[in-house]
C-alpha positions as CSV (number, residue, x, y, z in Angstrom):
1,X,36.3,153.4,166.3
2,X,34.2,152.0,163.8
3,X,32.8,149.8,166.4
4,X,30.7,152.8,167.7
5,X,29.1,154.3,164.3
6,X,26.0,152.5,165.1
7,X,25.6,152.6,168.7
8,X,23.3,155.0,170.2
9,X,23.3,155.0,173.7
10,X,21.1,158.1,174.5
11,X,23.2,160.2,176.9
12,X,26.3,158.8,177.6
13,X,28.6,161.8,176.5
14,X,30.5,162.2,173.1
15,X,28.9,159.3,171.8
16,X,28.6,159.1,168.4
17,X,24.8,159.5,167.2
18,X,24.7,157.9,163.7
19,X,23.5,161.1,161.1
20,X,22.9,163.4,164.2
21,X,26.9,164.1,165.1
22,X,28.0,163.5,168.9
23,X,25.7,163.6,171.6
24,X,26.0,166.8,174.0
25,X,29.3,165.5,176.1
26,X,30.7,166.1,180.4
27,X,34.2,166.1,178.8
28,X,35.5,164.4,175.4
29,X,39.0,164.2,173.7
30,X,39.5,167.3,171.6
31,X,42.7,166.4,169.9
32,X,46.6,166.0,170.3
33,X,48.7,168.3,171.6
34,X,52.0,166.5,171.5
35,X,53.3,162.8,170.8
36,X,56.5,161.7,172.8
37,X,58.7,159.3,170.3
38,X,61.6,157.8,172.1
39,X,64.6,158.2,169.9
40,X,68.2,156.4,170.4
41,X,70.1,159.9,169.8
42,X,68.4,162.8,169.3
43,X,70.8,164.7,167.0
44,X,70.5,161.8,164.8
45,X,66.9,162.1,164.7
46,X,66.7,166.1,163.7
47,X,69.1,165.6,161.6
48,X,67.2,163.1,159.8
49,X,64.1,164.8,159.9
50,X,65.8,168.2,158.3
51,X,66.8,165.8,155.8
52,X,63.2,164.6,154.8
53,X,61.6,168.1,155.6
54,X,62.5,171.7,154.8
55,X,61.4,173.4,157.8
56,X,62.1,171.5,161.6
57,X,61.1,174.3,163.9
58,X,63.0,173.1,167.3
59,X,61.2,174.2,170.2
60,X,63.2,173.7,172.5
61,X,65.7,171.3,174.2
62,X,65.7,170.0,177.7
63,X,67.5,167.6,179.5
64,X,67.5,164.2,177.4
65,X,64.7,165.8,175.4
66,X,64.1,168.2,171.9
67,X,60.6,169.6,170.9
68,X,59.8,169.9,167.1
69,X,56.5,172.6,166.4
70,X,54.2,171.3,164.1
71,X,51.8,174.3,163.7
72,X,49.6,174.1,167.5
73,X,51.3,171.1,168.3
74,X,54.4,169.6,168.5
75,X,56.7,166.0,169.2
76,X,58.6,165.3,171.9
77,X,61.3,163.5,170.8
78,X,62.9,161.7,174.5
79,X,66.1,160.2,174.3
80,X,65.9,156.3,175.3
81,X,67.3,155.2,178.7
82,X,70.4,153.0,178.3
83,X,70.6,149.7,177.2
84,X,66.6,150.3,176.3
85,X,65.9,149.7,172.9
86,X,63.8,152.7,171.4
87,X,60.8,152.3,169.4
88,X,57.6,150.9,169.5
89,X,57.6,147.2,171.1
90,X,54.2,146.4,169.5
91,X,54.8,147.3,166.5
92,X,52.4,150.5,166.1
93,X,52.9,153.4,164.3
94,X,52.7,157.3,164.1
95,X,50.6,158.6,161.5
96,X,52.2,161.6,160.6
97,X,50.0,164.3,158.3
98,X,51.9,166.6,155.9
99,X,51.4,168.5,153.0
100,X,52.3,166.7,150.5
101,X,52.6,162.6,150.8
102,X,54.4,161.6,147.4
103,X,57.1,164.4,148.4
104,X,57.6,163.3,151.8
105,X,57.7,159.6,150.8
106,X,60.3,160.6,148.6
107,X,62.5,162.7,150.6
108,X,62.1,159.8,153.2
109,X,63.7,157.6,151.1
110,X,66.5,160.2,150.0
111,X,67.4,160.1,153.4
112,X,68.0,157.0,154.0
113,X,65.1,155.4,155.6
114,X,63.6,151.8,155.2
115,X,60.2,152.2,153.4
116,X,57.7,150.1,154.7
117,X,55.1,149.1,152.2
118,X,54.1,152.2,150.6
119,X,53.5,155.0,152.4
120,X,55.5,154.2,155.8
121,X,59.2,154.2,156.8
122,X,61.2,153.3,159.7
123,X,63.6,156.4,161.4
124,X,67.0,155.7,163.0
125,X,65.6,154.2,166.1
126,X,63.0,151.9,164.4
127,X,59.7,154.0,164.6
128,X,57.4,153.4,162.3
129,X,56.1,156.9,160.7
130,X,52.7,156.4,158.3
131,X,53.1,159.4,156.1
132,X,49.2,160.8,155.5
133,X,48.3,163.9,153.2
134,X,46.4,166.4,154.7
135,X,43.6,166.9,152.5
136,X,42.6,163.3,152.6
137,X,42.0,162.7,156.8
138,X,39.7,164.8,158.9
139,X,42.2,166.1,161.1
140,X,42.0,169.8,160.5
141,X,43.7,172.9,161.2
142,X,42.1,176.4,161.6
143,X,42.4,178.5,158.7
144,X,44.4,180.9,161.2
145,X,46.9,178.0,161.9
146,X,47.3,177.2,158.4
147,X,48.1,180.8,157.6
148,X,50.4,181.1,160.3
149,X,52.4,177.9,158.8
150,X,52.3,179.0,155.3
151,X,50.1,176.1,154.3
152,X,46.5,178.5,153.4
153,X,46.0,177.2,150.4
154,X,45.9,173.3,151.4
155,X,42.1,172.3,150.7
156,X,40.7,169.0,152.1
157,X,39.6,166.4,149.6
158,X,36.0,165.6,148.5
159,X,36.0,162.3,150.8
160,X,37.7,164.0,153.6
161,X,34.9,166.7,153.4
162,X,32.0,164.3,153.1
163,X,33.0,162.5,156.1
164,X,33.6,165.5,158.1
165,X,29.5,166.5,156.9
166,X,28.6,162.8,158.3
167,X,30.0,163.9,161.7
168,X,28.4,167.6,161.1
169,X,31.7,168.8,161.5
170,X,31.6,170.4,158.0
171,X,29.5,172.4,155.8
């Protein structure tokens, strides 16, 4: 998105206004509600994630599918049709934000995982997961939803907070 930062383009809406925030928008992505990762078996892939992390709050299930909370959103982890390979075919990634990166990293590789330069691992079906520490992006959580998952005292960091004040989306 970095493409935009210095585009002004008057009143085309949520359009980045550099130093002023976003322009007054008609409609404008707020955020993400779920991801849907395919998965080869999707036992296998709670049971790996329970092995990595100590809470996996399981939705639900449904049909070839399982629902993991995260807080006010979730994944939808959907079983692969046969004889398709799961995964991402061009090579992407999900950048995954926990609590604590080192720990995660670790437990990642506890379980099993290929690591994948240093902050990114491969699950049982071949998706790429880019573990990111909360405090350091600008995603954010309400102090209510924080509460709620046990996670109140997680601060951001000084550079997540200064580029949330460049967008005036921080104090």
């Amino acid at each position: 998105m970095s493409g935009l930062s210095g585009h002004v383009r008057g009143s085309e809406p949520g359009v980045l206004i550099s130093g002023a925030g976003y322009a007054a928008p008609m409609t404008r992505i707020v955020g993400i509600n779920h991801l849907a990762v395919e998965v080869r078996d999707i036992d296998e892939m709670l049971e790996f994630l329970e092995r990595i992390f100590d809470d996996v709050p399981l939705r639900a299930r449904a049909g070839n599918m399982a629902f993991v909370d995260m807080g006010d959103q979730f994944i939808a982890l959907e079983m692969a049709n046969r004889g398709q390979t799961p995964g991402p075919a061009s090579g992407g990634h999900v950048g995954l934000v926990v609590d604590d990166r080192e720990e995660t990293v670790q437990r990642a590789r506890e379980a099993g995982a290929q690591m994948v330069g240093g902050h990114d691992f491969l699950d049982p079906s071949g998706n790429r997961w880019q573990v990111v520490d909360y405090r350091d992006v600008q995603f954010s959580k309400t102090p209510r939803v924080l509460e709620g998952m046990g996670l109140s005292e997680l601060d951001k960091s000084e550079r997540a907070l200064e580029e949330l004040r460049a967008k005036g989306l921080a104090h």
